[in-house]
mmJSON file of the N, C-alpha and C atoms, coordinates in Angstrom:
{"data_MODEL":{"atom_site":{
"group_PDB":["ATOM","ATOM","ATOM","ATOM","ATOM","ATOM","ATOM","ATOM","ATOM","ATOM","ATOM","ATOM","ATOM","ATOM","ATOM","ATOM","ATOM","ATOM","ATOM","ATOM","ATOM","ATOM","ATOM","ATOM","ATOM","ATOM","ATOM","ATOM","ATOM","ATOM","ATOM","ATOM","ATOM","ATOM","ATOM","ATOM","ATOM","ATOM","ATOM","ATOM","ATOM","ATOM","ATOM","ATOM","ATOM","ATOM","ATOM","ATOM","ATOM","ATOM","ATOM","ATOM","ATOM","ATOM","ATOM","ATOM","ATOM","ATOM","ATOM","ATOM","ATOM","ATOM","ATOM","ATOM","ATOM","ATOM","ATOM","ATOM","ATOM","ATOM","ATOM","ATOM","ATOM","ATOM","ATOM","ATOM","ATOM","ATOM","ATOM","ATOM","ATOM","ATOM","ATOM","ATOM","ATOM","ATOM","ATOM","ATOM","ATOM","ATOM","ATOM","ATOM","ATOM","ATOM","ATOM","ATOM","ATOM","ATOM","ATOM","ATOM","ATOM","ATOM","ATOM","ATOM","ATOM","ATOM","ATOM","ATOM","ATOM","ATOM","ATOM","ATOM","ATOM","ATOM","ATOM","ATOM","ATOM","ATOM","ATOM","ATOM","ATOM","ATOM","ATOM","ATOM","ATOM","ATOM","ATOM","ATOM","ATOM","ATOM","ATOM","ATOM","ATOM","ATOM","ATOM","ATOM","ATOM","ATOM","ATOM","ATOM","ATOM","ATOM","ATOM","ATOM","ATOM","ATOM","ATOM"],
"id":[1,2,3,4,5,6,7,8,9,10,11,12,13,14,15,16,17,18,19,20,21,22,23,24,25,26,27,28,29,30,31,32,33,34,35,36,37,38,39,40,41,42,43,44,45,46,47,48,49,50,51,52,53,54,55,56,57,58,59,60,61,62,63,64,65,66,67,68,69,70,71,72,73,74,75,76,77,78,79,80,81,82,83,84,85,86,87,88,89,90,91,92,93,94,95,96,97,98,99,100,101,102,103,104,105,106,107,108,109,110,111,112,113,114,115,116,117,118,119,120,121,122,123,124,125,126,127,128,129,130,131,132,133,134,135,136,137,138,139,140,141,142,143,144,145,146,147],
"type_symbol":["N","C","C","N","C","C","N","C","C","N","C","C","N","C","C","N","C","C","N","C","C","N","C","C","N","C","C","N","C","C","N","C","C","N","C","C","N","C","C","N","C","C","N","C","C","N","C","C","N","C","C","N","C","C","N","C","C","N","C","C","N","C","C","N","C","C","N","C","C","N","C","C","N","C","C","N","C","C","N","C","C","N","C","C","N","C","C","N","C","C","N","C","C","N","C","C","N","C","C","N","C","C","N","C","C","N","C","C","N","C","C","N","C","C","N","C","C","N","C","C","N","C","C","N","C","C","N","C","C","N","C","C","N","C","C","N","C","C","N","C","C","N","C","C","N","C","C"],
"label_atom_id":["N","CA","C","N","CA","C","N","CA","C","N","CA","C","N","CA","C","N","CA","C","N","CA","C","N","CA","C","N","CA","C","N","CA","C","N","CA","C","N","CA","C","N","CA","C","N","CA","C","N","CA","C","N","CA","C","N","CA","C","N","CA","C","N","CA","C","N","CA","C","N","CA","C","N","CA","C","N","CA","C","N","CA","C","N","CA","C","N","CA","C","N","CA","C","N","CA","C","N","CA","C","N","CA","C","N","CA","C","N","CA","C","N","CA","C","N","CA","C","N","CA","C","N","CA","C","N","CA","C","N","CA","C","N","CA","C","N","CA","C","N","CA","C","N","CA","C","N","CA","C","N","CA","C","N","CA","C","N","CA","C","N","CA","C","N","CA","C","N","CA","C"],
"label_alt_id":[null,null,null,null,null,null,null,null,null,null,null,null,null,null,null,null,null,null,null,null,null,null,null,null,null,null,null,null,null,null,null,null,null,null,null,null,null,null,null,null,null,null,null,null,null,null,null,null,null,null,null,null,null,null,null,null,null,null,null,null,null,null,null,null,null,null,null,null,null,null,null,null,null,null,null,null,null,null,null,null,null,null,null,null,null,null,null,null,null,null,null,null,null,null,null,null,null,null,null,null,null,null,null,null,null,null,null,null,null,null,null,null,null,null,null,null,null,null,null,null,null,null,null,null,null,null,null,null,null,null,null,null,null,null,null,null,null,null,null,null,null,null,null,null,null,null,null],
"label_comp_id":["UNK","UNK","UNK","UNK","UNK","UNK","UNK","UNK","UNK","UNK","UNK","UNK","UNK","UNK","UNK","UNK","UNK","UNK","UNK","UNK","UNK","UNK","UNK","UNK","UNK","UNK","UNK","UNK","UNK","UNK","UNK","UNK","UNK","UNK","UNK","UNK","UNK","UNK","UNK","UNK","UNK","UNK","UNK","UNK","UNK","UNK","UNK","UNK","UNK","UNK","UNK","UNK","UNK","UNK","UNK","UNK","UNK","UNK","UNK","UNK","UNK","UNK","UNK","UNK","UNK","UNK","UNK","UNK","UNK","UNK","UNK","UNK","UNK","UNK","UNK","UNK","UNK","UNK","UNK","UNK","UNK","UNK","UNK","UNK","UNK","UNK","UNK","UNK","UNK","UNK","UNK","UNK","UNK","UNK","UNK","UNK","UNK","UNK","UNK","UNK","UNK","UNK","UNK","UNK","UNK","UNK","UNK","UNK","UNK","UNK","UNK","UNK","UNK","UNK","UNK","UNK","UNK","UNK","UNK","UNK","UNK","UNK","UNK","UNK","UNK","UNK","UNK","UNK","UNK","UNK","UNK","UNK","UNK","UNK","UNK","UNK","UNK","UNK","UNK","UNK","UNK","UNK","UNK","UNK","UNK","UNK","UNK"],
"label_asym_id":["A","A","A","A","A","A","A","A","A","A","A","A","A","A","A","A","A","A","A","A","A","A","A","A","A","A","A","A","A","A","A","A","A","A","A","A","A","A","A","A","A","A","A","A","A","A","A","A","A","A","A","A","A","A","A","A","A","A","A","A","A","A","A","A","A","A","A","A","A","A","A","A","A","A","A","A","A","A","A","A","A","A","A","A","A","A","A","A","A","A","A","A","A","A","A","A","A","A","A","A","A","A","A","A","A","A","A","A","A","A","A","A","A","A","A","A","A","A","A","A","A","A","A","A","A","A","A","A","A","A","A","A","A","A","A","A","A","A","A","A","A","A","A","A","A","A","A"],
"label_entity_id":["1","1","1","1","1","1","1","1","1","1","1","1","1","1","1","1","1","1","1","1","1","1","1","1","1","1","1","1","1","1","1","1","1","1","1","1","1","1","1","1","1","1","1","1","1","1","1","1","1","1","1","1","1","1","1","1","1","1","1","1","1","1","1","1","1","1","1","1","1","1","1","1","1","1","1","1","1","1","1","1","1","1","1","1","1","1","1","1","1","1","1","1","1","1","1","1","1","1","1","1","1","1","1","1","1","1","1","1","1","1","1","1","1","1","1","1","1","1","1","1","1","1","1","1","1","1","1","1","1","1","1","1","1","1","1","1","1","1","1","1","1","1","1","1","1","1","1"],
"label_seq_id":[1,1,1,2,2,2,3,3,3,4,4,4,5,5,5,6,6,6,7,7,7,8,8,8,9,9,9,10,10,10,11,11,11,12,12,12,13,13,13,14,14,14,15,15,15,16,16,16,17,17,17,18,18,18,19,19,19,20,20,20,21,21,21,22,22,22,23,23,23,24,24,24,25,25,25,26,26,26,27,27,27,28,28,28,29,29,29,30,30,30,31,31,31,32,32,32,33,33,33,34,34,34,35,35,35,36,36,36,37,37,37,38,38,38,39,39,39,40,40,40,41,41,41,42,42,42,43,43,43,44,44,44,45,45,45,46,46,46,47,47,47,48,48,48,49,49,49],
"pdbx_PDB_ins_code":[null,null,null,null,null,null,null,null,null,null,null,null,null,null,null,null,null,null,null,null,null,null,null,null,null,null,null,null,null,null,null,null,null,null,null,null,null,null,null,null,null,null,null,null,null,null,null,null,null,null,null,null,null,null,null,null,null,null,null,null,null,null,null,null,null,null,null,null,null,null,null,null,null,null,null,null,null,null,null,null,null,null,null,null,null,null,null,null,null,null,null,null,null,null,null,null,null,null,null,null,null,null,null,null,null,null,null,null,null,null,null,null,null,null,null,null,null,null,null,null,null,null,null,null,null,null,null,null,null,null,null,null,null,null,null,null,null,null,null,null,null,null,null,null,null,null,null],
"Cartn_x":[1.332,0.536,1.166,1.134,1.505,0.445,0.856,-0.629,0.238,0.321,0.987,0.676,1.282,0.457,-0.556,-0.041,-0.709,0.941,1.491,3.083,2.866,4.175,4.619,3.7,3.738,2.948,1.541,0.545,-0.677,-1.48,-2.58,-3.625,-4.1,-4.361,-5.818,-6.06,-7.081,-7.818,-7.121,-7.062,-6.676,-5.233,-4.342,-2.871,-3.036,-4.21,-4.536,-4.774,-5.277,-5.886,-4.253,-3.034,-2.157,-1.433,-2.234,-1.382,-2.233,-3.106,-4.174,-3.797,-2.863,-2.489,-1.301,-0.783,0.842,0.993,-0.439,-1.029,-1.474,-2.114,-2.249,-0.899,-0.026,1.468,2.27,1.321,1.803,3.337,3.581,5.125,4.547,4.961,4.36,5.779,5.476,7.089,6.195,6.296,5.687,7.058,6.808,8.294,7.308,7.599,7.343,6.139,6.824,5.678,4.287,4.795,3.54,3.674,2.977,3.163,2.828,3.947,3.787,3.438,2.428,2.215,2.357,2.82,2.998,2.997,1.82,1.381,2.892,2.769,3.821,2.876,3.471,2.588,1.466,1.973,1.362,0.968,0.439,0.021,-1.642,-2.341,-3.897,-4.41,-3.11,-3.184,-3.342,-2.498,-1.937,-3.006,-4.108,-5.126,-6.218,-6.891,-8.444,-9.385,-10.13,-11.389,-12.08],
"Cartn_y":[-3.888,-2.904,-1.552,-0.793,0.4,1.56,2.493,3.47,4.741,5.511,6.708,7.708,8.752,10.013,10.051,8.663,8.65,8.706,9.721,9.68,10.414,10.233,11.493,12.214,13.238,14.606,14.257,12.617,13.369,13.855,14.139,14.859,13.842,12.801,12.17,11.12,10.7,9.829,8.545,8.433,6.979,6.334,7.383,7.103,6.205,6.405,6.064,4.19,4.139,2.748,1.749,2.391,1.606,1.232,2.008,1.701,0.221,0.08,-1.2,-2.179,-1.69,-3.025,-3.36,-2.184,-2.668,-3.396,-3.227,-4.414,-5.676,-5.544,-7.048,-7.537,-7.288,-8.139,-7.719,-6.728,-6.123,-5.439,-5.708,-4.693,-3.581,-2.491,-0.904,-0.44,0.421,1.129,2.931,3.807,5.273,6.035,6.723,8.016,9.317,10.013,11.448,10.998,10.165,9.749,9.049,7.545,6.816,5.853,5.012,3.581,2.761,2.134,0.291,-0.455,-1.566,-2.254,-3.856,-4.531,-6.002,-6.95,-7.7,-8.698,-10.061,-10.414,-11.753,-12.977,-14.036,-15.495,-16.084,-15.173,-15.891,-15.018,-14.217,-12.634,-12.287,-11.841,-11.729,-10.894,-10.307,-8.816,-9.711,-10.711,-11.416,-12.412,-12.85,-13.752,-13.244,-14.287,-13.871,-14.097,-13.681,-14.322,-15.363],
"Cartn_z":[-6.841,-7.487,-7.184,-8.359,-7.844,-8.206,-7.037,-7.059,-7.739,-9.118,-9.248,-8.692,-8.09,-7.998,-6.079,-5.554,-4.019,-3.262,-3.558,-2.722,-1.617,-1.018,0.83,0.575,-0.406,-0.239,-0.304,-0.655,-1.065,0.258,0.043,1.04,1.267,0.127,0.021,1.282,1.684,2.541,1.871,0.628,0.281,0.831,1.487,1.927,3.151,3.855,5.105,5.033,4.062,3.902,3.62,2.847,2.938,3.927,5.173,6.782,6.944,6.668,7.007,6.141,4.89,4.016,4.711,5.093,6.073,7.073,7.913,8.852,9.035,7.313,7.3,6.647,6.616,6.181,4.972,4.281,2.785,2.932,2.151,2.024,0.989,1.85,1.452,1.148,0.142,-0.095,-0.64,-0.294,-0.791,-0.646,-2.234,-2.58,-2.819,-3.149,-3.556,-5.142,-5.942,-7.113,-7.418,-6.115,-5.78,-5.069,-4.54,-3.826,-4.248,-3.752,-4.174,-3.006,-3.273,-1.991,-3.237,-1.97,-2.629,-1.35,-1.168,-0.639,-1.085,0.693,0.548,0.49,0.414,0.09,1.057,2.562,3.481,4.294,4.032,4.545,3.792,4.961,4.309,3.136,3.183,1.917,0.366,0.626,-0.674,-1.268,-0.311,-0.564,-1.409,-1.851,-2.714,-1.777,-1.671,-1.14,-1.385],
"occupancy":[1.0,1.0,1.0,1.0,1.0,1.0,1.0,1.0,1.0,1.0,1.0,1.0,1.0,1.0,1.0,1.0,1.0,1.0,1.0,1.0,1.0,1.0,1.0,1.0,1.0,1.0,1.0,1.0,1.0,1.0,1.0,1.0,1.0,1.0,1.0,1.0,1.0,1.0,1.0,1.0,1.0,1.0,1.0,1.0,1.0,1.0,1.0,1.0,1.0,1.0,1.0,1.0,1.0,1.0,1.0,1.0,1.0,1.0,1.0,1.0,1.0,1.0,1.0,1.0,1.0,1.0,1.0,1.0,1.0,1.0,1.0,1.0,1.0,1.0,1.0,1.0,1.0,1.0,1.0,1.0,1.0,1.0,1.0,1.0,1.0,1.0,1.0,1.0,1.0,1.0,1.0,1.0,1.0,1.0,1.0,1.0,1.0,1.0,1.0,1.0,1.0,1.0,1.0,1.0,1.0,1.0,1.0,1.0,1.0,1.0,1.0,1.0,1.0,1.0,1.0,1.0,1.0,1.0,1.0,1.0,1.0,1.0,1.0,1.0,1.0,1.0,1.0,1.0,1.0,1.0,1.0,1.0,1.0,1.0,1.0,1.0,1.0,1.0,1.0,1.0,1.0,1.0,1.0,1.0,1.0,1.0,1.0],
"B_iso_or_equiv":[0.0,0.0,0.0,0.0,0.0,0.0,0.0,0.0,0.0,0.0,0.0,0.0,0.0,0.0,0.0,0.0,0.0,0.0,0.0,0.0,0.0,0.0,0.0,0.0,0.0,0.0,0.0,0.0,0.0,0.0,0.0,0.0,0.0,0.0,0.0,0.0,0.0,0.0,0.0,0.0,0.0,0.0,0.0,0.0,0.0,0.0,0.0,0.0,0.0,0.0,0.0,0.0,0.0,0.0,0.0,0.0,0.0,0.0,0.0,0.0,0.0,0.0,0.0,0.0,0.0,0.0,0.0,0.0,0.0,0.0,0.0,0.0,0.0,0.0,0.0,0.0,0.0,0.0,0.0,0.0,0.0,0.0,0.0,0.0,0.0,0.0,0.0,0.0,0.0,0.0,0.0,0.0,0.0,0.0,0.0,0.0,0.0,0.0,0.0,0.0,0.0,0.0,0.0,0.0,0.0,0.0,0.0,0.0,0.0,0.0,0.0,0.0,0.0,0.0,0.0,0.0,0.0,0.0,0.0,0.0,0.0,0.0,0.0,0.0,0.0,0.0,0.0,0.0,0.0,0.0,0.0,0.0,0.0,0.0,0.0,0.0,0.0,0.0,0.0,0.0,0.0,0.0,0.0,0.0,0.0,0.0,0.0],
"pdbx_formal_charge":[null,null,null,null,null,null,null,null,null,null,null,null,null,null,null,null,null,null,null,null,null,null,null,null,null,null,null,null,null,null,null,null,null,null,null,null,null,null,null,null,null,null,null,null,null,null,null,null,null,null,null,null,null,null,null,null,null,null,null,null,null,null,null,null,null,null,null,null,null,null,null,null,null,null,null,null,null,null,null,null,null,null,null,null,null,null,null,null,null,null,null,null,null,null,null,null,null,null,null,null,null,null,null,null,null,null,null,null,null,null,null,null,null,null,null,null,null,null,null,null,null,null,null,null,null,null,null,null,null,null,null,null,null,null,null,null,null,null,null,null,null,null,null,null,null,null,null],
"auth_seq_id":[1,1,1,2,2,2,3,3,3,4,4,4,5,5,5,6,6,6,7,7,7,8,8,8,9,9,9,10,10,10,11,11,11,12,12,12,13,13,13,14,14,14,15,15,15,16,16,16,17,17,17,18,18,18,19,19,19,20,20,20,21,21,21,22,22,22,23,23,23,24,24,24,25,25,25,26,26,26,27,27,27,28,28,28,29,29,29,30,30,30,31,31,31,32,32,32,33,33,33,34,34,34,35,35,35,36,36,36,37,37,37,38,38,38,39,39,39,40,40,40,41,41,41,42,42,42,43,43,43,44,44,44,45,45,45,46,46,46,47,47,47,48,48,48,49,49,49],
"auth_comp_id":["UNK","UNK","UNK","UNK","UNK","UNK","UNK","UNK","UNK","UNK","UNK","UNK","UNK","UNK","UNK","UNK","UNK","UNK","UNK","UNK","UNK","UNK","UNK","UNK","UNK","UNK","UNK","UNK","UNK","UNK","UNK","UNK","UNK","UNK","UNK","UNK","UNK","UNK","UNK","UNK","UNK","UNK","UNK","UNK","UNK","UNK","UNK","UNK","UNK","UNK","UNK","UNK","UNK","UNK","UNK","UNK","UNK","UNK","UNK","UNK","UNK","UNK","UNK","UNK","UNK","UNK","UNK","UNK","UNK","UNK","UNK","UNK","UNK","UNK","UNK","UNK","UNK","UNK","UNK","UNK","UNK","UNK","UNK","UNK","UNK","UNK","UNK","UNK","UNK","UNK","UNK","UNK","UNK","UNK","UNK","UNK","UNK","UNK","UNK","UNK","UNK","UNK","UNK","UNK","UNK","UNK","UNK","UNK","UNK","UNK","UNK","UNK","UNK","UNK","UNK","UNK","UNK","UNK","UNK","UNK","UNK","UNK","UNK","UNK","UNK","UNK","UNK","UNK","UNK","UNK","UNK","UNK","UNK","UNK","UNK","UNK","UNK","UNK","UNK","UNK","UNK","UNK","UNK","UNK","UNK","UNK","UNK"],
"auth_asym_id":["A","A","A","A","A","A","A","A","A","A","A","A","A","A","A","A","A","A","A","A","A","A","A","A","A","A","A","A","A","A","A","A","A","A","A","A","A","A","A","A","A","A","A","A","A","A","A","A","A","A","A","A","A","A","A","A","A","A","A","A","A","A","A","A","A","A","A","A","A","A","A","A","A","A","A","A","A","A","A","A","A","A","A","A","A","A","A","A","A","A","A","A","A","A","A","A","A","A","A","A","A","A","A","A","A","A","A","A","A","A","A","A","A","A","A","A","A","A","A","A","A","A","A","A","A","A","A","A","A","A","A","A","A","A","A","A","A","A","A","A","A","A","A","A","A","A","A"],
"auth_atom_id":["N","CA","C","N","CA","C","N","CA","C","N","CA","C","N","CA","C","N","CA","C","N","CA","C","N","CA","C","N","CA","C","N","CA","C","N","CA","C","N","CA","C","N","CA","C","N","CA","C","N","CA","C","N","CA","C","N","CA","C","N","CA","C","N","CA","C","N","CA","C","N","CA","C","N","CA","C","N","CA","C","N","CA","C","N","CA","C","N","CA","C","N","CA","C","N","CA","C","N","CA","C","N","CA","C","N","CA","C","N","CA","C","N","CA","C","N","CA","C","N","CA","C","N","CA","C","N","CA","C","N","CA","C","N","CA","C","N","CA","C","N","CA","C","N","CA","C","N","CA","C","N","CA","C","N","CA","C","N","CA","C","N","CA","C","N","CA","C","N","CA","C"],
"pdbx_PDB_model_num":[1,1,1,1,1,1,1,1,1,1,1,1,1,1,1,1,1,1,1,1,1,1,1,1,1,1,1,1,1,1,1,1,1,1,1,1,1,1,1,1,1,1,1,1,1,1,1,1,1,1,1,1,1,1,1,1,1,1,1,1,1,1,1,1,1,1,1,1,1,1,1,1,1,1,1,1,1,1,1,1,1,1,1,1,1,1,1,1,1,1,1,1,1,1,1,1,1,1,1,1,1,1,1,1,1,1,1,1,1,1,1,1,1,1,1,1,1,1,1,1,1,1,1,1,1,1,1,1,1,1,1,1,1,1,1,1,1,1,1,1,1,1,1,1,1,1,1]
}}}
């Protein structure tokens, strides 16, 4: 998934929450435009409920 517009520079509270997707196993990638987070196969990020 990619988030546009939540890059390095934002302010927002929402940047914070992709440290907690990075924890549960997500591969996080953030540039200057936006972030991408992408859950691997066997990582809790990647599951449904």
């Amino acid at each position: 998934m990619t988030v546009p517009g939540l890059g390095t520079s934002a302010l927002q509270g929402d940047l914070g929450f992709v440290d907690v997707l990075r924890r549960m196993g997500a591969e996080v990638e953030t540039d200057a435009r936006g972030t991408r987070v992408r859950g691997r196969a066997n990582c809790a990020a990647s599951r449904s409920p």
